[in-house]
N, C-alpha and C positions, 0 to 999 in steps of 0.2 A: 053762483056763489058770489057772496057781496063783500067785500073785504074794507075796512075803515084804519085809516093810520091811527094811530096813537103813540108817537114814537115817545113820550115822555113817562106812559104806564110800564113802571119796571117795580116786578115784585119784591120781597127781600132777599128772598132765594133762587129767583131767574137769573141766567147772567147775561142775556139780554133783552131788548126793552120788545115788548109785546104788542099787537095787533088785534085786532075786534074781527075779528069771520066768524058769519053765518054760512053750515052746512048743514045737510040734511043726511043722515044716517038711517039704515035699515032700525027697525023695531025689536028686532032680535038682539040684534048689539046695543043697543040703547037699554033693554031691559037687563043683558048682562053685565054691561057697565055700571046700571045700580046696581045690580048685587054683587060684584067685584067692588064699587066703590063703600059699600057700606060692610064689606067684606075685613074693607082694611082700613076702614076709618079716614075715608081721604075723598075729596071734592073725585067728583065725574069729571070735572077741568083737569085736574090731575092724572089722570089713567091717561086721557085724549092727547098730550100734550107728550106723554111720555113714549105712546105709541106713533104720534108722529115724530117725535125725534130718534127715534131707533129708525123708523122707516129709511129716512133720508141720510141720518148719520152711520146707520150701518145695513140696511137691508139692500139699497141702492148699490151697493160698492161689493154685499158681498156676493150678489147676484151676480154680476159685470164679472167679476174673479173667482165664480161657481166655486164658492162654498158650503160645501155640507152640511149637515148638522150629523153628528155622530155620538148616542149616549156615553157617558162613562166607562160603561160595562163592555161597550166594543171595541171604545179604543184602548184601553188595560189589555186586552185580551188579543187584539191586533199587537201590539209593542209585545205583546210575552214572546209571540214567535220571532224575534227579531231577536241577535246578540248585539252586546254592548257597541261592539263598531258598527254596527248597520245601523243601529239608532242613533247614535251619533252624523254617521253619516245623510241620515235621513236630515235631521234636524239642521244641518248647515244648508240643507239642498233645499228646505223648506224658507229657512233665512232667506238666502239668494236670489230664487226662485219665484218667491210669491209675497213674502213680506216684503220686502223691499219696494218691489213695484206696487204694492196697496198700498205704502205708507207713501209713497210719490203721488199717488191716485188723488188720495186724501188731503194729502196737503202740499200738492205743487212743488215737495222740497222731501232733502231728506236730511236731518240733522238733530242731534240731541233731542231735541224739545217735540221734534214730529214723532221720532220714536218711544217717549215716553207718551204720547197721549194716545199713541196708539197702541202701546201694553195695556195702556185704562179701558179701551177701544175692543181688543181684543180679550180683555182678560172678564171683569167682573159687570161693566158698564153695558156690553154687547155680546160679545162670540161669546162671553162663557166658558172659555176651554182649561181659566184657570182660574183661582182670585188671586187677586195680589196687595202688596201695600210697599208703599215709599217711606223712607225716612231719607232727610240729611243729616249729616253732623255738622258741627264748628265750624268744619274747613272748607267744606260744597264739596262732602262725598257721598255719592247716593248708596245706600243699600234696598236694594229691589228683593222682594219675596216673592214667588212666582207659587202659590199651594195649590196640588192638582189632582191629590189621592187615587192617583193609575197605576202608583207603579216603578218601581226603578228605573226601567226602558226610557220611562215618560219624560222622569226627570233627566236622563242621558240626552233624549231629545231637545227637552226645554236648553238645557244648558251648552248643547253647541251651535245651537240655533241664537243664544244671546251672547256666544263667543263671535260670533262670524257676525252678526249686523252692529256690536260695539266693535272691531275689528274694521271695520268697514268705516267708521269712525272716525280711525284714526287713537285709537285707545286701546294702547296692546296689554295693558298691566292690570285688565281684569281677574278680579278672584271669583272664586266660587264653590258653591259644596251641594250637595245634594244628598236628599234620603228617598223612603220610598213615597212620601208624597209628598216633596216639593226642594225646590232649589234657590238657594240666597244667590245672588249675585253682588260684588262690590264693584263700584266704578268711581274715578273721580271723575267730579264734572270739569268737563274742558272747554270751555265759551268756542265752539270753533266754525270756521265758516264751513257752511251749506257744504254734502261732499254731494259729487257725483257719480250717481250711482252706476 
């Protein structure tokens, strides 16, 4: 593999500055990558780039912390057997448990800003398990949309699960609501130092 700096080649939309490697790929994938790439109107650069950055930004990490992959349909159907407090229960124990120490994994820290990049991480960018979208207001108050159509269970889960890691925080005056597929959360942002987890 030859690899060449170029540390001044930065595209509009990369966010950081690019590199020149030569690899060699199977024939098979190479032919599917042009018909994925002309599939969806997008450079063969583009596919390669996006499959290495999943690799390393979340297949890496979710491997090391044996990650599943679990359709929609199982997990809807898993939460239906569960009551309101067991999912609940569930979902702090998930917080605690396993979020926590990914997002230390991830980023050497655990504070505001590691765990918003890791809902991006976890939600619509990678894992998949929910979509989400951020807004602030005027004041620097985040409201987080967490949409995940499982389920009430799901949303009980999602939501004591973002009760217990902003809690963890240091931010007890979280709000929140939920339907059957998906959960608002409000928080104000609190510039605060790094906690330990």
């Amino acid at each position: 593999m030859r690899k060449q700096a170029n540390a001044h080649a930065v595209t509009k939309t990369a966010r950081y500055a690019t590199v020149n490697r030569t690899v060699k790929i199977e024939t098979s994938s190479d032919t599917k990558l042009e018909a994925i790439a002309r599939e969806q109107n997008v450079p063969v650069n583009f596919l390669i780039n996006k499959a290495i950055n999943r690799f390393v930004d979340w297949e890496v990490h979710a491997e090391k912390f044996r990650f599943l992959s679990v359709s929609p349909s199982t997990q809807a159907k898993l939460m239906g057997y569960l009551t309101e407090e067991q999912a609940r229960e569930l979902g702090k124990w998930w917080a605690e448990n396993a979020i926590i120490g990914l997002i230390v994994f991830w980023f050497k820290k655990f504070d505001f800003d590691a765990l918003m990049r890791a809902i991006e991480l976890l939600g619509s960018e990678y894992g998949r398990i929910f979509t989400h979208k951020f807004s602030i207001d005027d004041d620097g108050n985040y409201t987080i949309v967490l949409r995940h159509e499982r389920g009430l269970k799901t949303s009980y889960f999602y939501e004591e699960a973002a009760k217990s890691l902003f809690t963890r925080l240091g931010i007890k005056n979280m709000q929140s609501s939920t339907t059957e597929d998906q959960v608002t959360v409000s928080v104000p942002r609190k510039p605060s130092p790094e906690v330990n987890p």
